[in-house]
The first five atom37 places (N, CA, C, CB, O) and aatype in JSON, in Angstrom:
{
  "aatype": [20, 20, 20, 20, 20, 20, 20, 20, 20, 20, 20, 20, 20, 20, 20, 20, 20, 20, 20, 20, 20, 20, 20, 20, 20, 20, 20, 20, 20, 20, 20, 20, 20, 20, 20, 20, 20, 20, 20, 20, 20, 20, 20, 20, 20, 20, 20, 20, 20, 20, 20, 20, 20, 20, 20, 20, 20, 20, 20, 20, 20, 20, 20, 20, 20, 20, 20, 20, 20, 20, 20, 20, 20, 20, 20, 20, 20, 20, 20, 20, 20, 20, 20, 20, 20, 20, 20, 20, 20, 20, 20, 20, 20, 20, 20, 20, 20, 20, 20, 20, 20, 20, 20, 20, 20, 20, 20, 20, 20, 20, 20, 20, 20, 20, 20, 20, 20],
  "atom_mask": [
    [1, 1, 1, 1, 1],
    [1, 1, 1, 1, 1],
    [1, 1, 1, 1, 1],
    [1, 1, 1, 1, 1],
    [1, 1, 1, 1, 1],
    [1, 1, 1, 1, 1],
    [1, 1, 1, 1, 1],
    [1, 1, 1, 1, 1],
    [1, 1, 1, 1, 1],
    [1, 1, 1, 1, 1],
    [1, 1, 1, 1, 1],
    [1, 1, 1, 1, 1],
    [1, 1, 1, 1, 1],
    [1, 1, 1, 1, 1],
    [1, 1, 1, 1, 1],
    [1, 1, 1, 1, 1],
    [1, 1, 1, 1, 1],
    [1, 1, 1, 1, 1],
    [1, 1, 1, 1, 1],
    [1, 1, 1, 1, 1],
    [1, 1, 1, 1, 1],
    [1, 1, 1, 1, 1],
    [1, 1, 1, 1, 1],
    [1, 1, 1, 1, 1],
    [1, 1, 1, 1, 1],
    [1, 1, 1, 1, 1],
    [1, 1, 1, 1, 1],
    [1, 1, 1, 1, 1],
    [1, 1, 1, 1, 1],
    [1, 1, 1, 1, 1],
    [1, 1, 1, 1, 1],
    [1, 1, 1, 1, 1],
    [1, 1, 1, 1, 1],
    [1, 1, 1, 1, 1],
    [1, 1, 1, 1, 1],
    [1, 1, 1, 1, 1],
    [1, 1, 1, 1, 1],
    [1, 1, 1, 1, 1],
    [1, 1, 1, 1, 1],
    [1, 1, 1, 1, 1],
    [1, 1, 1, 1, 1],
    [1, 1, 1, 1, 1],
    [1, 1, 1, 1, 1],
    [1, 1, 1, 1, 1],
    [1, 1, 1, 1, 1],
    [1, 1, 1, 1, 1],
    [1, 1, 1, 1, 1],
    [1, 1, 1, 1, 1],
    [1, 1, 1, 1, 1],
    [1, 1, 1, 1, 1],
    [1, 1, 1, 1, 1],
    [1, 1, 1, 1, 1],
    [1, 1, 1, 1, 1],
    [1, 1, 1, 1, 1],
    [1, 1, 1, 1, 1],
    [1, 1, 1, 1, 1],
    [1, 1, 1, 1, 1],
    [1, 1, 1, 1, 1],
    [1, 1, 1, 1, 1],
    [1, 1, 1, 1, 1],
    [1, 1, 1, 1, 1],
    [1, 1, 1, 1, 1],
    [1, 1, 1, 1, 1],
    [1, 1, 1, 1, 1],
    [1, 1, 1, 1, 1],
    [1, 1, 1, 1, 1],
    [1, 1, 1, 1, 1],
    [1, 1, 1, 1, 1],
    [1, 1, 1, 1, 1],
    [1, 1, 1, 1, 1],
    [1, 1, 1, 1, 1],
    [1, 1, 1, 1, 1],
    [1, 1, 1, 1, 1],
    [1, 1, 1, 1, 1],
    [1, 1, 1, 1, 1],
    [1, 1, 1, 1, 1],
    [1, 1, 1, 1, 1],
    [1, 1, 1, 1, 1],
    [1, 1, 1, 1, 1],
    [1, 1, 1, 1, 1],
    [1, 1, 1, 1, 1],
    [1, 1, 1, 1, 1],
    [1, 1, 1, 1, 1],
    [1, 1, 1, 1, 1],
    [1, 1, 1, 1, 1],
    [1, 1, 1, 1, 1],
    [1, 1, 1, 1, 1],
    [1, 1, 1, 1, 1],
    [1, 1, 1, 1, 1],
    [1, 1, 1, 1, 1],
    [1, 1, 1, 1, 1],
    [1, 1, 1, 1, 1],
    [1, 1, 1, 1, 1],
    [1, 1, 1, 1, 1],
    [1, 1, 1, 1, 1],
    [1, 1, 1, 1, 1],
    [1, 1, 1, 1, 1],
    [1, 1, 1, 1, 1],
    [1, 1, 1, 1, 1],
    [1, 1, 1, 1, 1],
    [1, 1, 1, 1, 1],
    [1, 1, 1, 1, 1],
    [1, 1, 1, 1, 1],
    [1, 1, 1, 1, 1],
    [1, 1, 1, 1, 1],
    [1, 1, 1, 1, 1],
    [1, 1, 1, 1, 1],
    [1, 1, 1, 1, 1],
    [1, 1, 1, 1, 1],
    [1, 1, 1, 1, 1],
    [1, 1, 1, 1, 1],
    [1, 1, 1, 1, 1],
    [1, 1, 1, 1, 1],
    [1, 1, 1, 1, 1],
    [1, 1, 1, 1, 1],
    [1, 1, 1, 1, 1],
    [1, 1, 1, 1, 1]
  ],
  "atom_positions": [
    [[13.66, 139.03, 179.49], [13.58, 139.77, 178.25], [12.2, 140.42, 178.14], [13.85, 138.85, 177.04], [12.15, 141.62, 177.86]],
    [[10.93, 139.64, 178.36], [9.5, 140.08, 178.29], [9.28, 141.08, 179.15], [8.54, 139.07, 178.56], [8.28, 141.79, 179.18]],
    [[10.58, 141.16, 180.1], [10.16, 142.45, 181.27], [10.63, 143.81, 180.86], [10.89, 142.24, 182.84], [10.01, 144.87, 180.88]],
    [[12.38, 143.45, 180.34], [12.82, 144.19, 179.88], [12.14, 145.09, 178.86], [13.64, 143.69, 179.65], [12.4, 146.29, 178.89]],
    [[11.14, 144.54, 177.78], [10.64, 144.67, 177.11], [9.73, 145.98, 177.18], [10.33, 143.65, 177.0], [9.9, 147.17, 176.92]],
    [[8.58, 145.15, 177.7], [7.32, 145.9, 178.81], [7.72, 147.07, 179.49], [6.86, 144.94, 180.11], [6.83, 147.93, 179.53]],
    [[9.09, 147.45, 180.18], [9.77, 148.37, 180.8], [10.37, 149.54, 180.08], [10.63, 147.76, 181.4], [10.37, 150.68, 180.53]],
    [[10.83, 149.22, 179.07], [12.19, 150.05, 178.2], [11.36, 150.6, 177.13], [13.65, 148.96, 177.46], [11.01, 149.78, 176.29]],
    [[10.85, 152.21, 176.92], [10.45, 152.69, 176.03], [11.41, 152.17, 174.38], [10.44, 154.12, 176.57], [12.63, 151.98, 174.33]],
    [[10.49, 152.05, 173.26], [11.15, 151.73, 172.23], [12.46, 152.48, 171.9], [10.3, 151.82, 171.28], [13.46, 151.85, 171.54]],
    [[12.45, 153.61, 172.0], [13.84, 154.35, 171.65], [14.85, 154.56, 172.17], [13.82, 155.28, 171.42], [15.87, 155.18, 171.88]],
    [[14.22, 153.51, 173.7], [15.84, 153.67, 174.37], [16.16, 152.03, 174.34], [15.93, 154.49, 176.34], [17.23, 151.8, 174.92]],
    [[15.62, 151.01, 173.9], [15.72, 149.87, 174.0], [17.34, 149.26, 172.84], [14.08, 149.37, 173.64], [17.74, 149.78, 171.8]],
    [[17.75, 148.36, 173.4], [19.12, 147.82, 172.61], [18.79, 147.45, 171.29], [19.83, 146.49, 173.28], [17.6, 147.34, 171.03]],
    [[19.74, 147.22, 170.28], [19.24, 146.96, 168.64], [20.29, 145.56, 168.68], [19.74, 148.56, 167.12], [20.54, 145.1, 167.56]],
    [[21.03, 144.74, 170.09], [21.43, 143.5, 169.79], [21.75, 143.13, 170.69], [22.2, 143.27, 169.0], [21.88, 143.87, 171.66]],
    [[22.13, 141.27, 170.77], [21.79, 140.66, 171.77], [23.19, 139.48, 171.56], [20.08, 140.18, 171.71], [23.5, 138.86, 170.55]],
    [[23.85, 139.46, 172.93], [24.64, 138.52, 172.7], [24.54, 137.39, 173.9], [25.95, 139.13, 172.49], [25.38, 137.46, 174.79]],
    [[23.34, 136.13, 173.97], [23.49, 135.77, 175.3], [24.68, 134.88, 175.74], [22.33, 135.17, 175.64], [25.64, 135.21, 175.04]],
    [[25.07, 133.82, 176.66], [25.89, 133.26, 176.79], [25.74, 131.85, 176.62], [26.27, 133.63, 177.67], [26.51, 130.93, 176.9]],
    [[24.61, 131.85, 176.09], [24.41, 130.22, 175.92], [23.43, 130.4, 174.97], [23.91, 129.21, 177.3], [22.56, 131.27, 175.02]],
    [[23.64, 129.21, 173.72], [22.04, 129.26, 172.83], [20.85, 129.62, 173.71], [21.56, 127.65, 172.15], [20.21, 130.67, 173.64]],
    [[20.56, 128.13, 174.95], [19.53, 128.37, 175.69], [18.82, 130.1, 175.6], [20.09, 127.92, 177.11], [17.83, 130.6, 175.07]],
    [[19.74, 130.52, 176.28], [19.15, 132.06, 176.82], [19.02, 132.76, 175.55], [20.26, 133.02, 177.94], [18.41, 133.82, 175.41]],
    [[19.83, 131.88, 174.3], [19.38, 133.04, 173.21], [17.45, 132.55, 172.73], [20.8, 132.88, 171.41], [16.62, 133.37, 172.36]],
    [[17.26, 131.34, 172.85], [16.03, 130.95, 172.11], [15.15, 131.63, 172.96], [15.7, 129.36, 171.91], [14.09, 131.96, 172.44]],
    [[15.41, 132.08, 174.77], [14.56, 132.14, 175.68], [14.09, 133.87, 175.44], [15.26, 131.61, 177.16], [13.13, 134.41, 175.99]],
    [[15.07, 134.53, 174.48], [14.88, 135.9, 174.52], [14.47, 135.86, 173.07], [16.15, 136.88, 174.99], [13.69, 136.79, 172.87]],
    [[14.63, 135.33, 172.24], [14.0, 135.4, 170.89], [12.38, 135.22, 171.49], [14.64, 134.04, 169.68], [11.62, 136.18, 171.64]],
    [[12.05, 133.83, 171.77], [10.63, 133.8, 172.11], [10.07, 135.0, 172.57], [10.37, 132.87, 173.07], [9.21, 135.62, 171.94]],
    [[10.67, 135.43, 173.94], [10.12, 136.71, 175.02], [9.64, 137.46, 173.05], [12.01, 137.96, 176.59], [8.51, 137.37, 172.59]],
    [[10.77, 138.09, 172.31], [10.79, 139.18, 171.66], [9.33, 138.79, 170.61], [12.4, 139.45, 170.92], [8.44, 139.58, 170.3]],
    [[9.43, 137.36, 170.24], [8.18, 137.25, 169.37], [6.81, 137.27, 170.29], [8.24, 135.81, 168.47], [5.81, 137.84, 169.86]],
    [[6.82, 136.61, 171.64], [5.68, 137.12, 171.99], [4.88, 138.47, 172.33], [5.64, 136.62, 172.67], [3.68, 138.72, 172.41]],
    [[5.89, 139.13, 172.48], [6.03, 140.5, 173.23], [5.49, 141.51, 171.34], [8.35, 140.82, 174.15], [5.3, 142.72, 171.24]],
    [[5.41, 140.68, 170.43], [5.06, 141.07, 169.08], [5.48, 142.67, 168.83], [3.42, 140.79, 168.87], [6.61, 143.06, 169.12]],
    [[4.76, 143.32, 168.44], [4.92, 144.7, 168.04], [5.91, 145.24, 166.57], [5.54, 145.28, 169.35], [6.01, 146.25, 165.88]],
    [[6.55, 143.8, 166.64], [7.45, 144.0, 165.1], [8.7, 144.51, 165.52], [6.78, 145.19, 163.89], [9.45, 144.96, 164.66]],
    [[9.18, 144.51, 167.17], [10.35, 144.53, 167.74], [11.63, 144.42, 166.45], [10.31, 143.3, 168.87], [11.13, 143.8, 165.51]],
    [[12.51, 144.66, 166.27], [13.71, 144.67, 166.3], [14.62, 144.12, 166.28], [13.9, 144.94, 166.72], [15.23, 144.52, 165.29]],
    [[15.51, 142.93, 167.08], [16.48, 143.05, 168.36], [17.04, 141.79, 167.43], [15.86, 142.85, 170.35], [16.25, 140.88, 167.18]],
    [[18.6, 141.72, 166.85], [19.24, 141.24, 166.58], [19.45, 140.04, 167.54], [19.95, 142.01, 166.3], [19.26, 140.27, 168.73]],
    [[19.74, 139.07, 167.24], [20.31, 137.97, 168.68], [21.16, 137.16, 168.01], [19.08, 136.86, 169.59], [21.16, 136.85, 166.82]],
    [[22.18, 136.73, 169.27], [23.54, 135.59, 168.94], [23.83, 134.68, 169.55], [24.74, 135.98, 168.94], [24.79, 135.22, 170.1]],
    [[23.82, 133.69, 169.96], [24.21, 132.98, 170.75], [25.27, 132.08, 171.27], [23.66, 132.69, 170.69], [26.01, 132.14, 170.29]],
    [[25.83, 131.34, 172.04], [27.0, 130.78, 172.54], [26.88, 129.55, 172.53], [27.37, 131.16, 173.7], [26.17, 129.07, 173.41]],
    [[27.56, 128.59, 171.48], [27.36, 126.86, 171.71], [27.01, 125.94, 170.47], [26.05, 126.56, 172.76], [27.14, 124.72, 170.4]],
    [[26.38, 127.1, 169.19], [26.34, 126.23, 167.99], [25.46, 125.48, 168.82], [27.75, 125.5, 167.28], [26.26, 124.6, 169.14]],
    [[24.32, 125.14, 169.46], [23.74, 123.6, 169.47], [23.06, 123.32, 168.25], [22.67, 123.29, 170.65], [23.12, 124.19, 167.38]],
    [[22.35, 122.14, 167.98], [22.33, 121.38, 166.99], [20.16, 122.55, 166.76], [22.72, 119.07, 167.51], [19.36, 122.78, 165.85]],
    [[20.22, 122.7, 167.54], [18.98, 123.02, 167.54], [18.89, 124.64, 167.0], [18.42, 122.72, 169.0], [17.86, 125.21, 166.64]],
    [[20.2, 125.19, 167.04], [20.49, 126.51, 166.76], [20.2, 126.29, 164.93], [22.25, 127.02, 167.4], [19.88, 126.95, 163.94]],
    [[20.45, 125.36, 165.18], [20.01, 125.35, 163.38], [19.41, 125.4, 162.45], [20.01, 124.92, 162.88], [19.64, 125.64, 161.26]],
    [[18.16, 125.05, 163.37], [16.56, 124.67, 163.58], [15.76, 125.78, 162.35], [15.94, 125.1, 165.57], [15.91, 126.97, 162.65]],
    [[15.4, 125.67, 161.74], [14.43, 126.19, 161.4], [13.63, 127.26, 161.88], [13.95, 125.47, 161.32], [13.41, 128.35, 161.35]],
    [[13.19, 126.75, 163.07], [12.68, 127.2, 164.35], [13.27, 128.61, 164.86], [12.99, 126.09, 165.38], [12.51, 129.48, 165.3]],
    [[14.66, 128.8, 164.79], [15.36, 129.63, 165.56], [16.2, 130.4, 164.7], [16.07, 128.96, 166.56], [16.22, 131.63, 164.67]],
    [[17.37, 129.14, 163.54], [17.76, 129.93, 162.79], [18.69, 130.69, 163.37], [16.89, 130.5, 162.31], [18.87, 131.74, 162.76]],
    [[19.41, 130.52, 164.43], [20.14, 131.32, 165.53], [21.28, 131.69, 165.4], [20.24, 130.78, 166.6], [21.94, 130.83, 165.98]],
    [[22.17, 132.68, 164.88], [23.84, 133.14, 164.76], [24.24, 132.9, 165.82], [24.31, 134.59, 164.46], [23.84, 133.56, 166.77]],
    [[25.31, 131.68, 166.0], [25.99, 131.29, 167.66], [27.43, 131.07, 167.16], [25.28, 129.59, 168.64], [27.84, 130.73, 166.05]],
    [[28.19, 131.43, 168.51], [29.7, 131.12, 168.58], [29.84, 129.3, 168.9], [30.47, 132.2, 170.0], [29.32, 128.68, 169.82]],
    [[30.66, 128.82, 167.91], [30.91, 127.81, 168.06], [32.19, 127.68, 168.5], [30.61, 127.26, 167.18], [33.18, 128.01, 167.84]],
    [[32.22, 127.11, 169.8], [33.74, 126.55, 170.77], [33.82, 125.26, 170.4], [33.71, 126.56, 172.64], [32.87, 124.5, 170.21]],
    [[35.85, 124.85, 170.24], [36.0, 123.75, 170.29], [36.06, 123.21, 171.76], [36.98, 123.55, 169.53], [36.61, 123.61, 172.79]],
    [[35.49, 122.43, 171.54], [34.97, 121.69, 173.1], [36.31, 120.9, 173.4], [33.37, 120.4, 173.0], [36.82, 120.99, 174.51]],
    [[36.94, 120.02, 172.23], [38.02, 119.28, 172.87], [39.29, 119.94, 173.02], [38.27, 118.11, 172.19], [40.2, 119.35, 173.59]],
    [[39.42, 120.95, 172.63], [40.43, 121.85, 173.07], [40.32, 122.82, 174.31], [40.66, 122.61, 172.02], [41.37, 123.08, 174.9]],
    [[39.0, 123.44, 174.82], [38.27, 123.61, 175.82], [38.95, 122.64, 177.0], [36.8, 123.33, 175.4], [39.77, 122.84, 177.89]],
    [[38.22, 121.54, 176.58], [38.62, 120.58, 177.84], [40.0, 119.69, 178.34], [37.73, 119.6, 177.72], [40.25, 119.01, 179.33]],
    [[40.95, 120.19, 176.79], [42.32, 120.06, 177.14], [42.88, 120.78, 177.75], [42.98, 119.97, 176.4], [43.73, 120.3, 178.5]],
    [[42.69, 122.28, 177.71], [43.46, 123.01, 178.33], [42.92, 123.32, 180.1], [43.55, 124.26, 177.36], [43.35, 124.0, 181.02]],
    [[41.7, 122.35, 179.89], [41.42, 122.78, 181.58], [42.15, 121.46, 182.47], [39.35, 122.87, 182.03], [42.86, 121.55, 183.47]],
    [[41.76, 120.37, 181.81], [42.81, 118.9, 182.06], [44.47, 119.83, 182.46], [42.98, 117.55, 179.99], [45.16, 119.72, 183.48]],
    [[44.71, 120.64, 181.35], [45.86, 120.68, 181.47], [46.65, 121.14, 182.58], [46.09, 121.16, 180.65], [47.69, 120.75, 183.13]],
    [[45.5, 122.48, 182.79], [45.23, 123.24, 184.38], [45.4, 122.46, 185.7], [43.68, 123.75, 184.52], [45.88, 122.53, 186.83]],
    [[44.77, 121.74, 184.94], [44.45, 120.34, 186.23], [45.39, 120.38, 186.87], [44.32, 118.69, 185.85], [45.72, 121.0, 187.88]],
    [[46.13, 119.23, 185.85], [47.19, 118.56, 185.92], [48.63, 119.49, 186.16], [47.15, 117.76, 184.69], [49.76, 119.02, 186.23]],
    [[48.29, 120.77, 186.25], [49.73, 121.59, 186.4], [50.76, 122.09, 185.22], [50.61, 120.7, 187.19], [51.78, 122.76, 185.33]],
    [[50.25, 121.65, 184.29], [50.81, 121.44, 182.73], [50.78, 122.84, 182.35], [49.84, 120.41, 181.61], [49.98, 123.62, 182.86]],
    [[51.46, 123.11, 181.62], [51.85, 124.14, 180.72], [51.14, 124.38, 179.54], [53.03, 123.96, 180.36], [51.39, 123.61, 178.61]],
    [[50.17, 125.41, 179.32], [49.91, 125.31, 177.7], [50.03, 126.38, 176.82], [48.63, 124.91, 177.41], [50.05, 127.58, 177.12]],
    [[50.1, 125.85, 175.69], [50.99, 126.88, 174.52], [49.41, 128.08, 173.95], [51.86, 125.45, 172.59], [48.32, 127.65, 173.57]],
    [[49.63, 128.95, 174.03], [48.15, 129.16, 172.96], [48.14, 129.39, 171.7], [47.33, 130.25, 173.23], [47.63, 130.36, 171.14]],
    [[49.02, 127.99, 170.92], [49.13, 127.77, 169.45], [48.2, 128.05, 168.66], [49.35, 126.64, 169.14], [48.34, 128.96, 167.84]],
    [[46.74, 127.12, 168.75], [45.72, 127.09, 167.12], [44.26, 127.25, 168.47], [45.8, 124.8, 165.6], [43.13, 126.89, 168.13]],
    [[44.4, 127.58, 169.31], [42.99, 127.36, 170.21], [41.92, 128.34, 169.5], [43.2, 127.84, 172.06], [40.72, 128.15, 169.64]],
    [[42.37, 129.27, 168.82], [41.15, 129.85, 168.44], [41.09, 129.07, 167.03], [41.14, 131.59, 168.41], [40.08, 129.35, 166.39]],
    [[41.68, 128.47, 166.62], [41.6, 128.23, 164.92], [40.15, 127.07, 164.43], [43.42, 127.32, 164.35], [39.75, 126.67, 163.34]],
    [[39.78, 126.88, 165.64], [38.99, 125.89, 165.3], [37.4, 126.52, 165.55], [39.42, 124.56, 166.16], [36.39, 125.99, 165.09]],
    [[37.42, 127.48, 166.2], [36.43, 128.06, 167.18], [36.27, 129.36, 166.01], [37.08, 128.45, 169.06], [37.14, 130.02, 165.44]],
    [[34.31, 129.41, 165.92], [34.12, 130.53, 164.51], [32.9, 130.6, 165.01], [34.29, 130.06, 162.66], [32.28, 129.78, 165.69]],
    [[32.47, 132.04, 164.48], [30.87, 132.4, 164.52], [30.18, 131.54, 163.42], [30.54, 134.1, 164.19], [30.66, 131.39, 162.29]],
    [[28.82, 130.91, 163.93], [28.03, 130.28, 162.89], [26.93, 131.07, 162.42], [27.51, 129.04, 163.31], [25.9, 131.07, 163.09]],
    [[27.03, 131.98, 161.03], [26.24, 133.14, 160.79], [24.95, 132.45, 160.24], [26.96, 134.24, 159.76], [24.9, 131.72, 159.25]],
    [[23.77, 132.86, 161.15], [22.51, 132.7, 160.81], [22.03, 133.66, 160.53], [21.85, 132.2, 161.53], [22.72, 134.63, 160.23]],
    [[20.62, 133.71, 160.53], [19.35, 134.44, 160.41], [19.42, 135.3, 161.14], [18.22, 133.86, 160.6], [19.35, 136.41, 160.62]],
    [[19.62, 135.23, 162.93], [19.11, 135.89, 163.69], [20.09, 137.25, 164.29], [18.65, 134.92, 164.58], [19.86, 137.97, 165.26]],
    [[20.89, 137.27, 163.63], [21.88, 138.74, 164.18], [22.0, 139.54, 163.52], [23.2, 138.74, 164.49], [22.75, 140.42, 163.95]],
    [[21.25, 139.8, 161.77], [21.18, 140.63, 161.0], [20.15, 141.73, 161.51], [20.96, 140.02, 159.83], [19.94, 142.74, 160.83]],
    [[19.64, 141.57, 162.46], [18.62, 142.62, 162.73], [18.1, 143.55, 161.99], [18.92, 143.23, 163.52], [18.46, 143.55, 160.81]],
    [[17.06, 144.69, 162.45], [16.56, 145.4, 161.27], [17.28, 145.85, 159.88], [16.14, 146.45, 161.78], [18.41, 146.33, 159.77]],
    [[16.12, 145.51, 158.6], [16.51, 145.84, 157.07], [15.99, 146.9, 156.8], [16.11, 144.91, 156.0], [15.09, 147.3, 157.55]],
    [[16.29, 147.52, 155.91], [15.63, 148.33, 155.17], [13.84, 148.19, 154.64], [16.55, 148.3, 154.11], [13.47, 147.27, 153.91]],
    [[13.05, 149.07, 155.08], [11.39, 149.09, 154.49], [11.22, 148.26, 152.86], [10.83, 151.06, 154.25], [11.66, 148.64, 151.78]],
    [[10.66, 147.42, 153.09], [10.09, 146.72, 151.91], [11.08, 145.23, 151.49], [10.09, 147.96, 150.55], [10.94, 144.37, 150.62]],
    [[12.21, 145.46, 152.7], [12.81, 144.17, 152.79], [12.46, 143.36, 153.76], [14.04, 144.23, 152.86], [13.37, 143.33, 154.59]],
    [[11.48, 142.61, 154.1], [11.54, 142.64, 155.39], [11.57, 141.09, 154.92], [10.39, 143.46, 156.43], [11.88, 140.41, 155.9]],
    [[11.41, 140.42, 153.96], [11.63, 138.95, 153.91], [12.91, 138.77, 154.13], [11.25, 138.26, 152.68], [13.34, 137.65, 154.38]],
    [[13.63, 139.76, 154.08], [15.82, 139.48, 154.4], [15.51, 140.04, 155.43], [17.51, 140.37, 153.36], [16.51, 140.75, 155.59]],
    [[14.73, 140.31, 156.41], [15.11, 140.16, 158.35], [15.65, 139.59, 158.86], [14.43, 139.89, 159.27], [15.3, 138.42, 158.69]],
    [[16.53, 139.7, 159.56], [17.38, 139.14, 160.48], [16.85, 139.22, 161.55], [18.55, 139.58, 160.55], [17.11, 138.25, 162.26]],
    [[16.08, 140.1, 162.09], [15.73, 139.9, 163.81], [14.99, 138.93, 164.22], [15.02, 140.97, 164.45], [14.79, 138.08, 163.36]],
    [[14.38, 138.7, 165.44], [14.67, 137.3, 166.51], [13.18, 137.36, 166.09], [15.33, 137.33, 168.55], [12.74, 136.22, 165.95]],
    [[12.25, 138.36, 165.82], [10.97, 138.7, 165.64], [11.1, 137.74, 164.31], [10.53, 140.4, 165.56], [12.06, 137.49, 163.57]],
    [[9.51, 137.23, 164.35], [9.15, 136.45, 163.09], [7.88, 136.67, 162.73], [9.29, 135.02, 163.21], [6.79, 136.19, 163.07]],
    [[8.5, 138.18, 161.34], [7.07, 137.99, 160.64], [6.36, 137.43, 159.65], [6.76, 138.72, 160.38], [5.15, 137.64, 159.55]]
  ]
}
């Protein structure tokens, strides 16, 4: 992200971020706050972890049901048949702080981006 950064003139740079795992989302929030300048860049992440919750991060992540996840791969396994009844019904975006990206001038305490001013 810090390269990407350093590389990509501001006006051609992305306005959001979807990584595939919290991990990689906290690892590109940081890059974006160190990289300072008052960046931008919406971010989301994959996994709900417990840390996404954090204070710290504040992170908008997709939360998967894990035991339905790991039924239907058992199920794979095992040769089994599966229905795709309620598999998404349990599985939801957890809306934080960090995917609202840029506000409007003089709002900037309702920021959403990964930047923390």
């Amino acid at each position: 992200m810090m390269s990407y950064l350093k590389k990509t003139r501001a006006a051609e740079r992305i306005q959001a971020l979807f990584c595939e795992s919290d991990l990689m989302a906290f690892g590109a929030m940081q890059a974006i706050r160190d990289f300072g300048q008052g960046i931008h860049l919406a971010v989301a992440g994959f996994g709900d972890s417990e840390e996404a919750r954090s204070s710290t991060w504040h992170l908008t992540s997709w939360s998967p049901d894990i035991r339905q996840i790991a039924g239907r791969a058992l199920d794979r396994w095992l040769g089994q048949q599966t229905g795709n009844s309620s598999a998404e019904e349990q599985e939801q975006l957890q809306r934080r702080h960090s995917h609202a990206g840029k506000v409007l001038p003089g709002e900037m305490s309702a920021c959403g981006c990964a930047f923390r001013h």
